[in-house]
N, C-alpha and C positions, 0 to 999 in steps of 0.2 A: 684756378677757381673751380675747375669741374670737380677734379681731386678733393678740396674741400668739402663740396658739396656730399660727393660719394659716401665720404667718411664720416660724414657728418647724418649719415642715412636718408641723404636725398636722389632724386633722379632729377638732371637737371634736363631740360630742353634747349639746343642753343643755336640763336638763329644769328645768323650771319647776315648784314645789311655793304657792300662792295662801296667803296669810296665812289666806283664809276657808279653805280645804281645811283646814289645821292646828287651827281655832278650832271645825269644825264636827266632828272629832272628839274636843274636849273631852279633852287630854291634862295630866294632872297627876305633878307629883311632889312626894312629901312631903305627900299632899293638897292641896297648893295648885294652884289653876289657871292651866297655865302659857297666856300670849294674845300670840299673835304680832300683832306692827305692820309687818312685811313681809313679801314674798315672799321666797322659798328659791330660789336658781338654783346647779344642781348638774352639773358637766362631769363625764359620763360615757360611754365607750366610744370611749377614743381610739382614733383609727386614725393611726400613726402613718408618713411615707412620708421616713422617713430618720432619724437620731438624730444629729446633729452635735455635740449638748451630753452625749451620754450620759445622757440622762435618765433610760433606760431601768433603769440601773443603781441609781437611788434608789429607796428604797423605797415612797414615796411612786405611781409609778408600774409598779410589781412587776404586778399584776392586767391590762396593758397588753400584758406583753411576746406572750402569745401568741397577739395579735390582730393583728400585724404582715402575716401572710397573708389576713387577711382584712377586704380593703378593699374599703369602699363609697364608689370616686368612684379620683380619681388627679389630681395636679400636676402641671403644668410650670414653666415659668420665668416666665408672665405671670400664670395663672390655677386654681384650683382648681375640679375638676368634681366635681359631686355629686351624683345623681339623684334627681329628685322620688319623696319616698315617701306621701305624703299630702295630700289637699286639701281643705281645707277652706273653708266660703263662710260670709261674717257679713256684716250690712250695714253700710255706709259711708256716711257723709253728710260730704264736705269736699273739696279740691281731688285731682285725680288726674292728675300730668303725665307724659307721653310723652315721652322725650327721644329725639332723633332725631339720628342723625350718617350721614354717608356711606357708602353700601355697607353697612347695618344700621337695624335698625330692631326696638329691642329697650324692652321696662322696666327701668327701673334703682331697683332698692329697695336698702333698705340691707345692705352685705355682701354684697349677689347682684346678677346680671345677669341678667334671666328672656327666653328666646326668645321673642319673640310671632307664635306658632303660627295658623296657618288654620284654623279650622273650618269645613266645607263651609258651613252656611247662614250666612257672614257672605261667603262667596265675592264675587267682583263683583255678579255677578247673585243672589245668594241674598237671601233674604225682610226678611233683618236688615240686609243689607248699606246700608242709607241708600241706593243708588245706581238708577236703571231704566235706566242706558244708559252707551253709553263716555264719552259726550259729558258727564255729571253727575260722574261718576268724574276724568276727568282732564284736564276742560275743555279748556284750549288747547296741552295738548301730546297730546290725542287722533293728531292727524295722525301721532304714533310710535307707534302701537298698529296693527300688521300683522296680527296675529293671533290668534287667541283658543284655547282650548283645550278641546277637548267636554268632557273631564270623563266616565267611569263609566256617571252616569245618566242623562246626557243625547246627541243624537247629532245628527250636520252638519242631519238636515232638522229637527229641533226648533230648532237654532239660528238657521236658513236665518229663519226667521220675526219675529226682533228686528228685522231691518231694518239691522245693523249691519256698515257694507263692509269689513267683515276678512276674510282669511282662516283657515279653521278646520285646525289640526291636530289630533291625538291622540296621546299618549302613557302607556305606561303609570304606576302609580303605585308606585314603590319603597319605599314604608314599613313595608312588612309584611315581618317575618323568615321568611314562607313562602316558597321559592322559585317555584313555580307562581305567583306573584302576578306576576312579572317577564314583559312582551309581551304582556300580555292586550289592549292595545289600543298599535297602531303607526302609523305615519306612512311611508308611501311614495313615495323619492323616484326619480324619473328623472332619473339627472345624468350627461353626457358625463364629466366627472369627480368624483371622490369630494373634495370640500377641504370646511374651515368658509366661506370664502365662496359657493362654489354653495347650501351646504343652507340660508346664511341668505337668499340670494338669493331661493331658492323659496318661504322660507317668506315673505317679506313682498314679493314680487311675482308669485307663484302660479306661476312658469315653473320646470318640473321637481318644484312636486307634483304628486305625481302622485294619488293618494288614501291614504283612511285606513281603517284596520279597528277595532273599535269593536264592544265588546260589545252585546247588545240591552241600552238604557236600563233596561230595568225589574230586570237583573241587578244593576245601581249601589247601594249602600247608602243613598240619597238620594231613589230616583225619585219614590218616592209619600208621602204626610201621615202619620204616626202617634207612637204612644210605644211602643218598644220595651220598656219595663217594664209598658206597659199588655199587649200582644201585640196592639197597633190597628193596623190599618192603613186606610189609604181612598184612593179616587179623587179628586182637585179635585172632582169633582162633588157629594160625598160630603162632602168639610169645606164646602163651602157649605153644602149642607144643615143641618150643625150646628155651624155659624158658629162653623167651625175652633176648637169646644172639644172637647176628648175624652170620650168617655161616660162612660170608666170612673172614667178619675179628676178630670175637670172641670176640668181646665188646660189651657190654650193648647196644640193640636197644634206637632210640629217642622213646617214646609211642604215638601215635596219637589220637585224639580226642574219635575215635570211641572204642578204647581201654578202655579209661576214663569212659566214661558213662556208656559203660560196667559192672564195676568195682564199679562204684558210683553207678549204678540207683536201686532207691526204688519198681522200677514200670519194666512191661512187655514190651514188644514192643508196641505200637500201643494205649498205655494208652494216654489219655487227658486228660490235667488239670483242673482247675474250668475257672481257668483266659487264658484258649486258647483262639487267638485269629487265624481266617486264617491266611493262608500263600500262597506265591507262587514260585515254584523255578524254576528259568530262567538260563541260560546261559546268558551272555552277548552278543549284535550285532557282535562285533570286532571276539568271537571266532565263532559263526558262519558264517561268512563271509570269515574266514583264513580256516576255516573248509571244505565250499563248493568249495573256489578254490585251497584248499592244499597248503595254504603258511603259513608265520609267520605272527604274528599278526601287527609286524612292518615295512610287508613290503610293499611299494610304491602302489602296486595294491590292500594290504588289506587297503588301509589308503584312496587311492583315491575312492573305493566302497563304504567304509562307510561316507563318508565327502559329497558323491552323495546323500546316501538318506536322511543323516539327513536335506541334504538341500532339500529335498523333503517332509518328513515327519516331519519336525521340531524338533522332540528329539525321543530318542532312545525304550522309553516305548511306545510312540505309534504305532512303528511297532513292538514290540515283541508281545506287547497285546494286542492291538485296534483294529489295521487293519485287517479286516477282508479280507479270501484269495481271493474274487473277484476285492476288493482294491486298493491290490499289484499286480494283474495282469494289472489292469486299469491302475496303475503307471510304469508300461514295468519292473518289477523285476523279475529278473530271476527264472523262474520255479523251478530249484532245491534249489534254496535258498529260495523262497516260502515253501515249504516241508521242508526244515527243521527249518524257525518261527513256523510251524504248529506243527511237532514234537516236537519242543522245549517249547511250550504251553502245549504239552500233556507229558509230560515230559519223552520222550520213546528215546533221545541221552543218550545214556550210557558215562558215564564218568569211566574211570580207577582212582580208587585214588591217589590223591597227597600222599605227604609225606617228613620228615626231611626238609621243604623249597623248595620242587618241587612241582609246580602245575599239577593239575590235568591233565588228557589227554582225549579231547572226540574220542569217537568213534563211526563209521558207519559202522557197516559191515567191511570187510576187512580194510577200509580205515579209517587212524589215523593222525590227526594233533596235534602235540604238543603246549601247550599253552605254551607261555612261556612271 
């Protein structure tokens, strides 16, 4: 029935009513008690994305029609989309296959095709990931692995310490519908020309990167050990002490970045690689700007400051970097947000580390703005 439906250009909704649900509230008629021997499966809230059969027109689907504006999900010609509204975890004991095809690499349940999504700590290097090197991960076709990519929480001289001869870019991460989250971390290329072959050039023979900018690690939603539901957070130093159980609620800490490298590195603190290349690590404008006047990053007065200078300064790297402080004075910016581009250059804003998916928190002295 669902398959007709689909095919038929509907999205059907289907709720499930348990012969125990029905038996467990004991319904009669005529006194007698009536006992359900099956389950109730019940199509409701169609959404319907076209009417070819005039369905619409039966009475039967009357309650329907003016639901047509309001759809959850859309078709095309191969496939219907439908977004996850709920999840739910039970345990399983029985085979679980991956099916794998070219260019994807998805689960295929029945009726659906599920993306299989990254979770940072299942990342290469992350704690769950089964893997401690490129070499474990992707054996003998490593010698194709050019590159690597910092990542948020972590940065070129944490990774410089694996021991592993890639080289490292950065990029930001586009998942977030805030725009501020766009260039927070970039990749610098010096190239006689601009094409796709030069930048892949650099990137997997190091000629023309040039380096990379790279928020401070402890900014990253990863860097350090905790449970965001607990509000824990800790040092590597700190879940060894309590053998990475959490206090509060006495389960398995998430492990953060700075944990990892820890744990994986070949090399001391402070070690460089053959293939370093500079770096530089910024805060972003948007947290500086929520920072000097103690708001959120979304709000009206952090949104209307920054939308000021970039229409002054044209884009966001030339006044963290360029503009030199007499500059920004010539352009009427506020003195205390001058002192902290400046500070932010020099990279002396402390950051409190993220962790379990909560970003970092800078701080000044007494005074603390949450990024969020």
């Amino acid at each position: 029935m669902k398959f007709i439906c689909l095919r038929l250009g509907i999205i059907p909704s289907i709720f499930k009513n348990s012969k125990e649900y029905y038996n467990n509230r004991k319904t009669y008629i005529n006194n007698r008690l009536i006992t359900a021997s099956h389950d109730v499966y019940t199509f409701q809230n169609l959404s319907f994305f076209g009417d070819s059969f005039n369905l619409l027109k039966e009475n039967e689907f009357k309650q329907f029609r003016t639901k047509i504006d309001r759809k959850h999900g859309w078709i095309d010609k191969n496939y219907i989309y439908i977004p996850i509204k709920k999840i739910e975890k039970s345990n399983y004991n029985g085979k679980v296959y991956n099916l794998e095809v070219e260019e994807n690499n998805s689960y295929v349940t029945p009726s659906a095709t599920v993306h299989n999504c990254m979770t940072p700590w299942f990342g290469l290097f992350g704690s769950k990931s089964g893997f401690d090197s490129l070499k474990e991960c992707f054996q003998d076709q490593t010698h194709k692995i050019y590159a690597i990519e910092s990542g948020m929480s972590a940065d070129p001289e944490m990774l410089w310490r694996l021991n592993e001869n890639v080289n490292i870019v950065s990029f930001s991460d586009a998942h977030s519908f805030w725009p501020w989250r766009l260039g927070r971390e970039s990749t610098i290329f010096e190239l006689k020309e601009l094409s796709y072959k030069n930048i892949i050039k650099a990137i997997r023979e190091g000629e023309g990167l040039q380096s990379t900018i790279e928020t401070p690690p402890e900014y990253g939603k990863y860097h350090w050990d905790g449970h965001r539901n607990c509000n824990f957070s800790c040092s590597p130093d700190k879940t060894k002490e309590l053998n990475g159980i959490c206090p509060i609620c006495k389960k398995p800490l998430i492990i953060g970045v700075d944990y990892r490298i820890e744990e994986l590195a070949k090399h001391p603190k402070g070690f460089k690689s053959i293939k370093a290349k500079p770096f530089l690590k910024l805060l972003p404008l948007h947290e500086l700007i929520a920072l000097h006047i103690n708001k959120k990053l979304e709000n009206k007065q952090t949104l209307s400051m920054y939308d000021s200078l970039i229409e002054e300064f044209k884009n966001e790297f030339s006044i963290l970097l360029d503009s030199s402080k007499e500059a920004l004075i010539r352009k009427n910016v506020d003195t205390k947000l001058i002192e902290l581009i400046i500070r932010n250059r020099e990279g002396k804003i402390k950051v409190k580390p993220g962790f379990d998916g909560e970003y970092g928190q800078a701080i000044l002295g007494e005074k603390q703005a949450t990024l969020v």
